[in-house]
LUMTI-679034 format. One record per atom (N, C-alpha, C, O): residue in three letters; atom name; z, x, y. Coordinates in steps of 0.02 Angstrom, whole numbers, plus 32768, in hexadecimal, padded with zeros to 4 digits. Each point is the difference from the previous one (the first is absolute). Example, Ala and Ser with C-alpha at 12.3 -4.5 7.8 and 13.67 -1.06 7.14 Angstrom:
vopa:torvex:c3:c1:c2
ALA:N:8186:8294:7EE4
ALA:CA:8000:7FD3:803B
ALA:C:8000:802D:803C
ALA:O:8021:8034:7FFF
SER:N:7FBB:7FBA:8036
SER:CA:8003:802A:803B
SER:C:8025:7FD9:8037
SER:O:8008:8019:8037
// end
This chain:
vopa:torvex:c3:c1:c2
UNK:N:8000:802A:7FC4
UNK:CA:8000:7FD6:803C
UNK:C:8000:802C:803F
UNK:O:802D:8028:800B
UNK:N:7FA5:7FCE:8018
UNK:CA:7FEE:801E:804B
UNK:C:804D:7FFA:8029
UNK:O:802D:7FD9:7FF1
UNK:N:7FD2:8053:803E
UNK:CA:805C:8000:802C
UNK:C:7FE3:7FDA:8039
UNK:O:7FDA:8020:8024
UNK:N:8031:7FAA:7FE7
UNK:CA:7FEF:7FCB:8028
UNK:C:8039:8016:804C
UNK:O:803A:8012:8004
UNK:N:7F95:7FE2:802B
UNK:CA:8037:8011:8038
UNK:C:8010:8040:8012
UNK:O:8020:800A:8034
UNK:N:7FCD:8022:7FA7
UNK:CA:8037:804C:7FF9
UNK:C:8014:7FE7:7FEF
UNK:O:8018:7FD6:8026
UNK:N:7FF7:8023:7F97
UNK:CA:8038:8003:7FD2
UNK:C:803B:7FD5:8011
UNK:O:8030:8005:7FDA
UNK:N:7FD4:7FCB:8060
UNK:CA:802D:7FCF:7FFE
UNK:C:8018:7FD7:7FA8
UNK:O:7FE2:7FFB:7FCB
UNK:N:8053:7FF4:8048
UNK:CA:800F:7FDB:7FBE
UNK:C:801E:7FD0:800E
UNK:O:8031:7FE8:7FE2
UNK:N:7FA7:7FFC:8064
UNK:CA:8015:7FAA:8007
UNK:C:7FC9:7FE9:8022
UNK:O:800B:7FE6:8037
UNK:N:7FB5:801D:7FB3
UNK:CA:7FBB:8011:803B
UNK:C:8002:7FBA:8014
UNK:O:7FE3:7FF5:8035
UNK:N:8044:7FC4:7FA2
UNK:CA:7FF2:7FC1:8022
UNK:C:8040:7FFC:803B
UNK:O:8005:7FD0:8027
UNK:N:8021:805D:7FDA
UNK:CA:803B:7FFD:803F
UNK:C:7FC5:801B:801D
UNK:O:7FD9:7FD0:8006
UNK:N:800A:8069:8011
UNK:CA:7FE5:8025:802D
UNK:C:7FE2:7FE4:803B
UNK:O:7FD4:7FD5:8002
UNK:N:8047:804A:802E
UNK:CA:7FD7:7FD9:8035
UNK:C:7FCF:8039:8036
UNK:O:7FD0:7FF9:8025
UNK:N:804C:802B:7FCD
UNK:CA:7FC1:8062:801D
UNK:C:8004:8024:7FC2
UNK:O:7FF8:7FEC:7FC6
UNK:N:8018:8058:8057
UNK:CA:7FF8:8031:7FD4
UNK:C:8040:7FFF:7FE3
UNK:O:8027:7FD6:8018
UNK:N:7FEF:8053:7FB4
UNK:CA:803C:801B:7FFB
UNK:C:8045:800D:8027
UNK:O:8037:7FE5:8000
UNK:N:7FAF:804E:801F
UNK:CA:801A:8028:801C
UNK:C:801B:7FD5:8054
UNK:O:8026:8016:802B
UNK:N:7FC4:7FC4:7FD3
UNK:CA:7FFC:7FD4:8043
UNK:C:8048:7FD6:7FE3
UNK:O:8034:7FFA:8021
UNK:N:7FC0:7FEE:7F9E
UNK:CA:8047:7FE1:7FF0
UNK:C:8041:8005:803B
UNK:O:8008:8033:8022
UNK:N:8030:7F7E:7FE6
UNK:CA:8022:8018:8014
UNK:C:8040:800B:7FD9
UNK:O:7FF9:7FF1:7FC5
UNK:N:8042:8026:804C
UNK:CA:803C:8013:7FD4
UNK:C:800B:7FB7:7FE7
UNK:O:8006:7FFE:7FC3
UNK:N:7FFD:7FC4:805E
UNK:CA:8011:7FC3:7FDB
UNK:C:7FD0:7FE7:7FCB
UNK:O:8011:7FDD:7FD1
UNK:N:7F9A:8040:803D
UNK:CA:7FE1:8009:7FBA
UNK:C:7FFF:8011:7FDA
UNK:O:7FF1:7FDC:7FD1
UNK:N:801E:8069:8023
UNK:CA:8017:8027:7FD1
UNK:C:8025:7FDE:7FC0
UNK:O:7FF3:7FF7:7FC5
UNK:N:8053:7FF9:8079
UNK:CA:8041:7FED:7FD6
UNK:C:7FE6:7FC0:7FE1
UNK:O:8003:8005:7FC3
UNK:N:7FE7:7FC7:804E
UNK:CA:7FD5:7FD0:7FEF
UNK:C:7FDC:8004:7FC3
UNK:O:800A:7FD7:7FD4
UNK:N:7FC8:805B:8026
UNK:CA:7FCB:801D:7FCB
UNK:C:8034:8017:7FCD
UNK:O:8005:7FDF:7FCC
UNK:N:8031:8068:8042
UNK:CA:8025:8025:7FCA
UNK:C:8041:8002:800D
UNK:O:8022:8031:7FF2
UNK:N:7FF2:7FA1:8026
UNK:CA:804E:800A:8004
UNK:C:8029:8036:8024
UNK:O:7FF1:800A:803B
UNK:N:803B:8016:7FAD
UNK:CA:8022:8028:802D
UNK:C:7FE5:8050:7FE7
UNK:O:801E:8035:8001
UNK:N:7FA6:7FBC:7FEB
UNK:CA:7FE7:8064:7FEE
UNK:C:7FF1:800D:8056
UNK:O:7FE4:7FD9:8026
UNK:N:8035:8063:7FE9
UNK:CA:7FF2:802A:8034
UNK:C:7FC2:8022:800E
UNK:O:7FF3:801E:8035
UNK:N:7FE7:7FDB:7F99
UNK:CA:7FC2:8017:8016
UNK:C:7FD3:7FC6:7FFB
UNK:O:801B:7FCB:7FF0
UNK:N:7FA0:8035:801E
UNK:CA:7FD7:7FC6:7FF7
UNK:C:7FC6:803F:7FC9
UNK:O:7FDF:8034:8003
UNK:N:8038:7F8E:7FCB
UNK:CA:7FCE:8027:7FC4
UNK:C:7FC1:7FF1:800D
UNK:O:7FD2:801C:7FE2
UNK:N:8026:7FBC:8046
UNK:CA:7F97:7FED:8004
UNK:C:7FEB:8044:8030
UNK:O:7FC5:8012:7FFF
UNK:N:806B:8011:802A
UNK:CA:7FE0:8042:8039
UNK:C:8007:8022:7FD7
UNK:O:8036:7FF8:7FE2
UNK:N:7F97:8043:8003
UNK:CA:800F:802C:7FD3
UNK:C:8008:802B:8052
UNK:O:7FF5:7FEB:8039
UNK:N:8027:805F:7FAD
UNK:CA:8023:802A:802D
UNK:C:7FB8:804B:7FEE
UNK:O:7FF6:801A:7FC9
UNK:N:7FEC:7FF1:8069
UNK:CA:7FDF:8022:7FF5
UNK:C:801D:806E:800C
UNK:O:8006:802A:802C
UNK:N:7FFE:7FD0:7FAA
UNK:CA:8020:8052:7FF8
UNK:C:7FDD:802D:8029
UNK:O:8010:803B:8002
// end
């Protein structure tokens, strides 16, 4: 399966990109993880 979104893993929450998410989306999408797993972190 293609990574829809970048790799979001709620692409029907989505309303931009990722990374645009806000903190009450996040928490919304994954609960209380501190990172947002749909931004991968580019090294």
């Amino acid at each position: 399966m293609a990574e829809e979104k970048r790799g979001c893993q709620k692409p029907e929450k989505l309303k931009g990109k990722p990374e645009e998410c806000s903190p009450e989306q996040i928490k919304e999408c994954h609960g209380e993880d501190p990172e947002h797993p749909c931004v991968k972190k580019k090294d």
